[in-house]
C-alpha positions in Angstrom: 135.0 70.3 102.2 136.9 67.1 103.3 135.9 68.0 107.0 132.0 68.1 105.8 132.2 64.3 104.1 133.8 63.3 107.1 131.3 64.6 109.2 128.4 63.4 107.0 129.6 60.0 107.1 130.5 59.6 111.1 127.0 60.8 111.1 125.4 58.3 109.0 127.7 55.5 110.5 125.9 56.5 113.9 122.9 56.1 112.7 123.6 52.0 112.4 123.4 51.9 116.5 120.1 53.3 116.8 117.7 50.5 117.4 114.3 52.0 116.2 111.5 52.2 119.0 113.4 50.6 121.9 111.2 52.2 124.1 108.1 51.0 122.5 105.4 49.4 124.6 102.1 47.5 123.1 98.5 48.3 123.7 98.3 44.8 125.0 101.0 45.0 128.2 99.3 47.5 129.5 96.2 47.9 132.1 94.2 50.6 131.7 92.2 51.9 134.7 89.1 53.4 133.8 87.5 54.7 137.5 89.1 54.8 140.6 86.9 54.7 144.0 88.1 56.2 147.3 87.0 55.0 151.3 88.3 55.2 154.8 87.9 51.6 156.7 88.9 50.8 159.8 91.6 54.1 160.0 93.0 52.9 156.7 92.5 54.4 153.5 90.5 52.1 150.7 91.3 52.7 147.1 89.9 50.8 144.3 90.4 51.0 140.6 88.2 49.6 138.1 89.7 48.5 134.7 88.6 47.2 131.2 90.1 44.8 128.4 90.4 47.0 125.6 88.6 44.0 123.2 85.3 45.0 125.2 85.2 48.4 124.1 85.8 48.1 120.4 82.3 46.7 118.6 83.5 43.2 117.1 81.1 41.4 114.5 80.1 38.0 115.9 77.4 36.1 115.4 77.6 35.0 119.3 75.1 36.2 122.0 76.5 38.9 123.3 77.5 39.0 126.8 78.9 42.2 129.1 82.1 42.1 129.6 83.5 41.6 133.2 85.0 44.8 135.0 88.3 43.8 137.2 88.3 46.1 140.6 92.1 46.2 141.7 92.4 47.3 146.3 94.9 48.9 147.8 95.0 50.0 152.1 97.2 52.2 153.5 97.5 54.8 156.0 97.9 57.0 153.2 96.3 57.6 149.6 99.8 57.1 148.3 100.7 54.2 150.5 97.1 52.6 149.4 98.4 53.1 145.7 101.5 51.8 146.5 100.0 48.2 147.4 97.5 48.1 144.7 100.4 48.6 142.4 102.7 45.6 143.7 100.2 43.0 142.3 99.7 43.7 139.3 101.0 41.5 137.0 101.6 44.6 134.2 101.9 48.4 134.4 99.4 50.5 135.3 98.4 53.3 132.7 96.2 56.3 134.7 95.7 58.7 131.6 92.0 56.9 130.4 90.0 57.3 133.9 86.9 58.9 133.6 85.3 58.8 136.8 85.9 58.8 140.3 83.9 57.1 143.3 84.2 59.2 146.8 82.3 57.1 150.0 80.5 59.2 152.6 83.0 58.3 155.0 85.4 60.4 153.3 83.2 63.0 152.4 82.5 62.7 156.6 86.1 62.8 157.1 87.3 65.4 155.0 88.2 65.0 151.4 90.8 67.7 150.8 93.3 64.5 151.0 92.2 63.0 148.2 92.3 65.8 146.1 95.3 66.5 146.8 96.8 63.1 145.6 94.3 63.2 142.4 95.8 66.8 140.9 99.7 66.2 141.6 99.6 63.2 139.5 99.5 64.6 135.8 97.9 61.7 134.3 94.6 62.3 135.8 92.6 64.4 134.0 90.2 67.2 135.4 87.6 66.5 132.9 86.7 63.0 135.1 82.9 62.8 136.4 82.6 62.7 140.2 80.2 61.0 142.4 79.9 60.3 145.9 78.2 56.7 147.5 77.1 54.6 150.2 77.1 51.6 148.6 80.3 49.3 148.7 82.6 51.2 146.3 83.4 47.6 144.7 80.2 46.7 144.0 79.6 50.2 142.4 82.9 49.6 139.8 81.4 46.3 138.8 79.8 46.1 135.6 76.1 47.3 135.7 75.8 47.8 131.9 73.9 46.4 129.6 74.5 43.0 128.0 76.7 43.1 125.5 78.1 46.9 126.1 81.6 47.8 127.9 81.7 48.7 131.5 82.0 51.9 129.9 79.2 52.3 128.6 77.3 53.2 132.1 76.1 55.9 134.4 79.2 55.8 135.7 81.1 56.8 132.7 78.8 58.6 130.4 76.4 60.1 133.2 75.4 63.7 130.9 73.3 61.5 127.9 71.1 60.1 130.8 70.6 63.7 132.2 69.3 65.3 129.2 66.4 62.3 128.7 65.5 63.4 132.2 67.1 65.7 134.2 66.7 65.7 137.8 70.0 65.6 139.6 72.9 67.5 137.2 76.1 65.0 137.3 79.6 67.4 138.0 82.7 67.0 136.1 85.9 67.2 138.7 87.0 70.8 137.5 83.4 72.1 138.0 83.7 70.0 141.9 86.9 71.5 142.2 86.0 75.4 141.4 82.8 75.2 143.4 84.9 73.5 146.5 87.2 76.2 146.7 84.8 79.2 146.9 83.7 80.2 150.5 80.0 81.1 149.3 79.6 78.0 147.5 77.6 74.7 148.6 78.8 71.8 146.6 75.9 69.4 145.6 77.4 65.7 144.5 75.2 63.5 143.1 75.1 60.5 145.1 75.5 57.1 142.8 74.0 54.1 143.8 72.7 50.6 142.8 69.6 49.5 142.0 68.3 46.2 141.5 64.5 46.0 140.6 63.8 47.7 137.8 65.6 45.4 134.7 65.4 41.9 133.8 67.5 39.7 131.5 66.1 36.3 130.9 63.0 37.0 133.6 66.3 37.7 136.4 66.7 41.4 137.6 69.8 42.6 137.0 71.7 45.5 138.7 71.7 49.2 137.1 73.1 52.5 138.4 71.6 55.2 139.5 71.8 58.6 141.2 69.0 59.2 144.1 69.9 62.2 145.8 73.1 64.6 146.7 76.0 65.4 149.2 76.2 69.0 150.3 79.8 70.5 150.8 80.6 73.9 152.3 83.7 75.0 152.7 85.2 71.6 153.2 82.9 70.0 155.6 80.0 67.4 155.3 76.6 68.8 155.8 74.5 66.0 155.3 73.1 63.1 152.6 69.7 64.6 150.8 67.1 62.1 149.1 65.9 62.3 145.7 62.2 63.3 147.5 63.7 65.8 149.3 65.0 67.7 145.9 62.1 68.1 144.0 62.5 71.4 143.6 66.3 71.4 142.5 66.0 70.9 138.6 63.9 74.1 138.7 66.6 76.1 140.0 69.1 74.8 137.6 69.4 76.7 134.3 71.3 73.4 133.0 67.8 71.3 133.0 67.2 70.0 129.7 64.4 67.7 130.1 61.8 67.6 133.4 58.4 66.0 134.0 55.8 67.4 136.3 52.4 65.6 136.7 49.3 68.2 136.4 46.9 66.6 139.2 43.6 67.4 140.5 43.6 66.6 144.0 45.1 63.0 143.7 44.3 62.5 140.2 46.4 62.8 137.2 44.9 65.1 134.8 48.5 65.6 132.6 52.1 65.9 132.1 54.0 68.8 130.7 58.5 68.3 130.3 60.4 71.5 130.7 63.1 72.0 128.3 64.3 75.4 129.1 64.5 77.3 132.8 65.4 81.2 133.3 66.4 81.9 136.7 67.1 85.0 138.0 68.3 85.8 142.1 67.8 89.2 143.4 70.0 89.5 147.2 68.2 91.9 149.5 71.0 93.3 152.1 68.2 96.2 153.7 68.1 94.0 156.9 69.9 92.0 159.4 69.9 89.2 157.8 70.4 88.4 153.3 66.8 87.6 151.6 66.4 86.8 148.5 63.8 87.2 145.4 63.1 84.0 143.4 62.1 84.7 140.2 61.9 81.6 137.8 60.5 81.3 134.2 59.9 77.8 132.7 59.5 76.9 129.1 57.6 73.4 128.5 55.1 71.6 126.5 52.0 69.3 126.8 53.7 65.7 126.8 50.0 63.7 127.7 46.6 64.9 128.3 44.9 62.3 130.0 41.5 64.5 131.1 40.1 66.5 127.8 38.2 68.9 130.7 41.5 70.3 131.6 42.4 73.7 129.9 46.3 75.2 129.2 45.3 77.7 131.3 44.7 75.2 133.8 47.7 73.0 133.4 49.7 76.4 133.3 48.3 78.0 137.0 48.7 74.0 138.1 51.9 73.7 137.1 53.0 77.1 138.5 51.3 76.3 141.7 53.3 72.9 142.1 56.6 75.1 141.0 56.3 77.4 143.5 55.6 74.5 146.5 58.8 72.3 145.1 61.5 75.3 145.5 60.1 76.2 149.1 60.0 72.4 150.2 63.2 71.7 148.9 64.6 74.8 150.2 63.2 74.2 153.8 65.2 71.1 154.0 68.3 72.4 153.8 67.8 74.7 156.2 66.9 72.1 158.4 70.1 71.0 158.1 71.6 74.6 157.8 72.2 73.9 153.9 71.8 76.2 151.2 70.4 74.0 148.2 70.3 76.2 145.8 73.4 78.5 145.9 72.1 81.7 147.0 75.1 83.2 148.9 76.9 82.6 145.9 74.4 84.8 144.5 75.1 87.6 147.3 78.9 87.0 147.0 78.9 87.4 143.5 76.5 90.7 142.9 77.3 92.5 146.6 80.7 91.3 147.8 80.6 94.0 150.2 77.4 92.8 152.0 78.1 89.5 151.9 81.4 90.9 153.9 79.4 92.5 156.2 76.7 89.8 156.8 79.7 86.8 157.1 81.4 89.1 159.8 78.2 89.0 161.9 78.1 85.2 160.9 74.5 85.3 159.1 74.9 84.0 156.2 73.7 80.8 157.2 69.9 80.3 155.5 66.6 80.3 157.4 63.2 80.1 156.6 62.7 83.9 156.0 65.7 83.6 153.5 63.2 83.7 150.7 61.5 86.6 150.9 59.6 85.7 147.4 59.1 83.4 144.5 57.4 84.7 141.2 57.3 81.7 138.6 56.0 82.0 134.9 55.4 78.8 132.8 55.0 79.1 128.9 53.7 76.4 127.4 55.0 76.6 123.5 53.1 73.6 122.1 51.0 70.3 122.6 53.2 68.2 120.4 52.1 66.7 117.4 48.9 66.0 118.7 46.0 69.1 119.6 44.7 69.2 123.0 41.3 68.3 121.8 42.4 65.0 120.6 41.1 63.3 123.8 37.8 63.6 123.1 35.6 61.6 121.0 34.3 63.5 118.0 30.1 63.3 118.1 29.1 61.2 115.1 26.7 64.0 113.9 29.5 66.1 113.2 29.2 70.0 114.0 25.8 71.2 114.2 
């Protein structure tokens, strides 16, 4: 019993030396790095990081004009990604907290060059989270971290950061998430699409000035590790219909050159059928769409119309689009995943003989169905002018 008081009170007597949250570090004394942006200049490796005062992301009530906060890009060079860190770490004037970035900036050079380097520095470093959006550029990576937001939002509050709310207002070009760029990368049947970010400056103005805005206009295709090529928005109009993700896409209903109306997809079924009969892998396209009536501009025009028209156009996007990749010997839209996932065996056999590669015979058909479930709150007659006599 006297050994337990003793004990009890050498233990509370210890307690007296502990000095509470010694380790303790505020919010404050730290910088945190919000995007970091990768390049290869000169045979030196280019990395930037983009980072945020914390005031700028919390809404403050003022009765101030707001203004957009500025975005600080810290460089590092090096030989090495690590070595490039390195430097970019010795001037800053406080630590360096990695845990909050949300998206990373890869140029074409590296892309060109290979970028299996700079994933490997990105996944030792436990910090960096796989849940970060991915882009690639050919824009000055600096200019791409500086603020391009609206006024009075946070740099995070951008394309850049938040690039899925844009996609489901219109969906064209599907941002990726670095776990999804990661699991695609690795798998030999898969061709990696990265949306390309870029700046634009003539479509906003502040105070009668334009101001800068992001924007993605078109993709960079990997396969198996190696660069095939920069596509244009105009050369992927036919992407968003082979993507089940596609929320929200416009197609103009035209006759000849004239607009007639405009139908958004909300929903697309796709379905891939490999033939292996011949020499070469084909394919059967078979694509169902699910839209509505979002402007009738001629009251002549029929659903039944809009719907073979809108069909028609379908059909003439996935072939175009498809068509340039092979130019390039790119598969667009995934379909020796397709084969690799349903016929491993075949696409054994084919990748042995070295024909997996995608020609213009690749597709050896494309059935697409539009159903159009409504034309909003208006009826497609609204267009026309009701006769003053009334129904006879």
């Amino acid at each position: 019993m006297k050994a337990a008081r003793i004990s009890c009170a050498l233990l509370l007597l210890a307690t007296t030396l502990l000095s509470g949250c010694w380790d303790q570090k505020s919010i404050q004394d730290l910088s945190y790095l919000s995007a970091f942006g990768v390049d290869f200049i000169n045979n030196e490796y280019v990395l930037y990081a983009q980072s945020v005062d914390l005031a700028s992301v919390a809404k403050q009530e003022t009765s101030a004009t707001p203004k957009s906060p500025p975005a600080t890009i810290s460089i590092g060079r090096g030989k090495t990604l690590m070595t490039a860190f390195d430097n970019l770490q010795k001037n800053s004037q406080i630590p360096l907290f990695l845990g909050f970035v949300s998206s990373l900036v890869v140029h074409e050079r590296i892309l060109q060059k290979g970028i299996i380097s700079t994933h490997d520095i990105l996944n030792r470093y436990g910090l960096i989270r796989y849940t970060k959006w991915v882009f690639g550029t050919r824009e000055p990576i600096d200019k791409v971290l500086g603020n391009h937001s609206l006024s009075g939002f946070s740099p995070l509050t951008s394309l850049l950061h938040q690039p899925k709310d844009v996609y489901e207002q219109r969906s064209f070009i599907e941002p990726m998430q670095f776990y999804r760029f990661i699991s695609n990368f690795w798998e030999p049947s898969n061709t990696v699409l990265l949306p390309n970010i870029t700046i634009y400056e003539r479509s906003w103005k502040e105070n009668n000035h334009y101001v800068s805005r992001l924007t993605i206009d078109g993709v960079h295709a990997l396969h198996r590790g190696t660069w095939k090529g920069y596509f244009p928005s105009r050369d992927l109009m036919g992407l968003r219909w082979m993507d089940e993700d596609t929320d929200f896409a416009g197609l103009i209903i035209r006759d000849g050159n004239t607009p007639k109306a405009t139908i958004r997809i909300k929903h697309v079924g796709l379905k891939i059928v490999p033939v292996t009969t011949g020499p070469m892998p084909r394919y059967h396209l078979h694509v169902h769409l699910l839209g509505f009536i979002r402007e009738l501009i001629s009251p002549e025009i029929s659903p039944e119309q809009i719907q073979k028209n809108s069909e028609e156009q379908v059909r003439e996007q996935i072939r175009g689009t498809f068509l340039k990749g092979v130019q390039k010997g790119t598969d667009l839209y995934g379909l020796e995943r397709e084969l690799f996932k349903k016929d491993y065996r075949a696409w054994r056999m084919y990748e042995k003989a070295q024909r997996t590669a995608p020609t213009r015979d690749s597709i050896a058909s494309i059935q697409i169905h539009v159903h159009l479930s409504d034309s909003g709150k208006m009826k497609m007659e609204s267009t026309k002018y009701p006769s003053p006599l009334g129904r006879e």
